[in-house]
N, C-alpha and C positions, 0 to 999 in steps of 0.2 A: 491884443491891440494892433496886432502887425498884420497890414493888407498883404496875404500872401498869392493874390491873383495876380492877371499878365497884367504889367505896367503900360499905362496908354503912350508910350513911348514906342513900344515891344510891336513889333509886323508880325504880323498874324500871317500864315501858310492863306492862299487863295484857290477859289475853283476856277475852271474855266468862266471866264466872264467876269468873275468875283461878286460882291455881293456875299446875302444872307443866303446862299444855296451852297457856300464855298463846302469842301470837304475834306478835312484833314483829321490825322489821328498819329496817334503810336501804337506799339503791339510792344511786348516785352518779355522774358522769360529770367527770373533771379533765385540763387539759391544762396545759403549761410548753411556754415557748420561753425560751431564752437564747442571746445571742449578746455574746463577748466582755464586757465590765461590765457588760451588761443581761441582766437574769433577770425571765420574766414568769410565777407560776402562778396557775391558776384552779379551783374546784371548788364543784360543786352538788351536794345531795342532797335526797334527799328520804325524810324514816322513814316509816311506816308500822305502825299498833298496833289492836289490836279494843278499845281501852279508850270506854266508853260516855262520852257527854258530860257532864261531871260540873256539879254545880250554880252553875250562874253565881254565886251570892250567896257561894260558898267559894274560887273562882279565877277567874280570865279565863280559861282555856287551853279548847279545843270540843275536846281527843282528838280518835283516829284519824291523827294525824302530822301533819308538815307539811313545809317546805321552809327549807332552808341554804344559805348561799352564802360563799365566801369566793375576793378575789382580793390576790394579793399580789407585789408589784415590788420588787427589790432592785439596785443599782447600786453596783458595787465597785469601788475603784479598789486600789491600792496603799497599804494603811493604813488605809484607811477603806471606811465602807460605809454606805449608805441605806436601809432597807426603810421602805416603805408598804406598808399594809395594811389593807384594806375587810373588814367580814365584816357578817351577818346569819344571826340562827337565830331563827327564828318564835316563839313562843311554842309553839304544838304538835310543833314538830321534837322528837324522843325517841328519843335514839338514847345507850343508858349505858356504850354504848363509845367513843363519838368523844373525842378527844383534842385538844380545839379551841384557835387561839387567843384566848382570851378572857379576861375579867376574874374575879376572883373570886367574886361575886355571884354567885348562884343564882336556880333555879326549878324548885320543884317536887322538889327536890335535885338539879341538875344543872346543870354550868354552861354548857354547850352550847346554854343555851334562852334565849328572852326578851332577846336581844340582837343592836343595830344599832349600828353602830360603826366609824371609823375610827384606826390609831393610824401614828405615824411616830416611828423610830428613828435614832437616828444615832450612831456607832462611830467615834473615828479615835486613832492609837497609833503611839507612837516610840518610841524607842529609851529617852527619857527623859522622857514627856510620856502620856497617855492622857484620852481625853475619852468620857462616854459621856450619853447626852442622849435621853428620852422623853418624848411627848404621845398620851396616849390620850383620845379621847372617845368615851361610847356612850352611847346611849338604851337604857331597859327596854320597848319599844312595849306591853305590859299596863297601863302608869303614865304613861308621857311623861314618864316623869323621865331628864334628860341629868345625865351623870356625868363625872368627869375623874381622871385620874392623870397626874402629870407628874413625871419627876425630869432634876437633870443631877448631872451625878460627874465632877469632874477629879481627877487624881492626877499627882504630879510628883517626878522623882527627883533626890535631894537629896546623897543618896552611893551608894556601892556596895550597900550595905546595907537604905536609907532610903529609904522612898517618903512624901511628907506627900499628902495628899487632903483633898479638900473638897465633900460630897455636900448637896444639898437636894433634897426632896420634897414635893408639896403634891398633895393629894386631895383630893376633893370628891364625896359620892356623892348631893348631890341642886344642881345649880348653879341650881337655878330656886328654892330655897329659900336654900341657903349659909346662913353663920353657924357659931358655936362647937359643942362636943360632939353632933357626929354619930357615932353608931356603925357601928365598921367588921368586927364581928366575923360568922363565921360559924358557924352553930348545927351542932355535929358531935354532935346528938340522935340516938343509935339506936330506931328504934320496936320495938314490942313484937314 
């Protein structure tokens, strides 16, 4: 049930001229190895768009595409599990199909861009016990601004019935600034 096409929010890469002639794409190359509790995947692309270099003083981004990367490790055992996870999406990477993993902030309407980043997860679960625990940090390389999201969640079972839990979260979307009311909302503006 979940619409996984570009959001009529999301800009679309353009041709010269724009229009239904526009011409963009990606190109990509990904490999995985896994053996036993170790899983390793990799993958690079790189988009590609006829969009002219729009005026520095309105964005950072120079058009015409750019280059992505993402490598990611996971180590399972019996109950538990690890993943680390490296990514990088240029600022001119434009590509309004990728499916990335990334943070919720945008660029340009897309959340696939303007981010370098690592995050580490961790998973582990019994019978009557669950723990789940995140650390993300990334920079916007358009700003140098480094960002953070981190939560942990335990939950623990109490009867047959009852589970109690105990979650905290803490976010930060400019750590070289920090401080009270920052906003974390994102603009789901339709243009005309």
């Amino acid at each position: 049930g979940l619409d996984l096409d570009t959001q009529e929010w999301s800009r679309y890469p353009y041709g010269a001229g724009g229009g239904a002639a526009s011409r963009f794409g990606a190109v990509g190359a990904n490999f995985s190895f896994g053996r036993s509790w170790f899983d390793l995947f990799g993958e690079a692309a790189l988009s590609f768009d006829t969009m002219p270099a729009p005026d520095p003083t309105l964005t950072p981004a120079s058009g015409g595409g750019g280059p992505a990367g993402i490598l990611r490790m996971t180590a399972t055992r019996k109950r538990e599990e690890l993943e680390v996870v490296a990514r990088y999406y240029s600022t001119d990477y434009a590509n309004p199909y990728a499916r990335p993993i990334s943070d919720p902030d945008e660029f340009d309407g897309e959340r696939a861009r303007d981010e370098a980043g690592g995050r580490v997860r961790y998973t582990r679960w019994s019978k009557n016990f669950q723990l789940r625990a995140l650390a993300d940090v990334w920079e916007s390389p358009s700003t140098n601004t480094p960002k953070l999201d981190t939560y942990v969640r335990t939950m623990v079972r109490t009867t047959d019935q009852l589970w109690l839990g105990l979650w905290e979260r803490y976010q930060d979307k400019d750590l070289g600034r920090g401080g009270h009311d920052q906003c974390f909302e994102i603009s789901y503006d339709v243009g005309p």
